[in-house]
N, C-alpha and C positions, 0 to 999 in steps of 0.2 A: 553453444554456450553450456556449459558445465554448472552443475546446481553451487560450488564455491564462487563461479565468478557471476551467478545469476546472484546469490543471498549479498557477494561484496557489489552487484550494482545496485541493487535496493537498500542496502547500509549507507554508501554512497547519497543517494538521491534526499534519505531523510537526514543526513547530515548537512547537506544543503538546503533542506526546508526547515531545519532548524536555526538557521542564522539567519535566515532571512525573514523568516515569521513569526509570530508569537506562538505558544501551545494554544490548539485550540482551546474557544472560550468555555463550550457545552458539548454535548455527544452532538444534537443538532448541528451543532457547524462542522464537527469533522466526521458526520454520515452526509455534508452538504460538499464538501470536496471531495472524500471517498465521490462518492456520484460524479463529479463533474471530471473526475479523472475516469471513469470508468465510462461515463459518455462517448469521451474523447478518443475510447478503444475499439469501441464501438463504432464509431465512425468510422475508424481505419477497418477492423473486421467487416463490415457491412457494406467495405467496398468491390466492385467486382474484382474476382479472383484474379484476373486478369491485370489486374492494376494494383493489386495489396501492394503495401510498402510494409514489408516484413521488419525492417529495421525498425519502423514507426510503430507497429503493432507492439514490438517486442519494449521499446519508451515508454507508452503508452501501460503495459502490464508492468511494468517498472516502478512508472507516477503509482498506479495502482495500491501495488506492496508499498511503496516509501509511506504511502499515509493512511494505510490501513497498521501500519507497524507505530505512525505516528500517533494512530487514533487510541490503540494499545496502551500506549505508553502516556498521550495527554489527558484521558478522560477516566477522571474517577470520583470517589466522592471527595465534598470539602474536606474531611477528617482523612483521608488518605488511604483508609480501611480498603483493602482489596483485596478478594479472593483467587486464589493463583490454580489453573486446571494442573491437575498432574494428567499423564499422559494413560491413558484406560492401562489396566492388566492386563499382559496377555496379548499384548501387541509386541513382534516383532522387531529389531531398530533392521 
């Protein structure tokens, strides 16, 4: 997988967690999915080598991004005031 068609499966995935759920309510509940998607990776990592389902791992870091991008995007304050990172100087693209 290619880092274009890795970023369009996670644009993808939170596009479909956007119609089907509401934005999270609080940082709490979407550090309470972050987790429970990232359990779910775990699982699959923590199975013996021998049995990985790489497809599932690779879903699984997917859920991951779609709601750590989701978490970005639904949690801020009431007034909408957000501070936006610029990227350090002096890094490389």
């Amino acid at each position: 997988m290619t880092e274009d068609e890795a970023l369009s499966s996670i644009i993808l995935e939170h596009s479909k967690a956007i119609k089907l759920y509401p934005p999270f309510a609080s940082a709490h509940e979407g550090y309470a999915v972050i987790l429970e998607e990232l359990t779910e990776l775990q699982t699959e990592v923590f199975k013996n080598p021998a049995r990985r389902d790489y497809t599932a791992m690779r879903k699984e870091a997917i859920h991951v991004a779609a709601m750590a991008l989701r978490f970005i995007i639904d949690v801020k304050p009431k007034d909408n005031s957000v501070e936006y990172f610029e990227s350090p100087s002096g890094v490389e693209e």
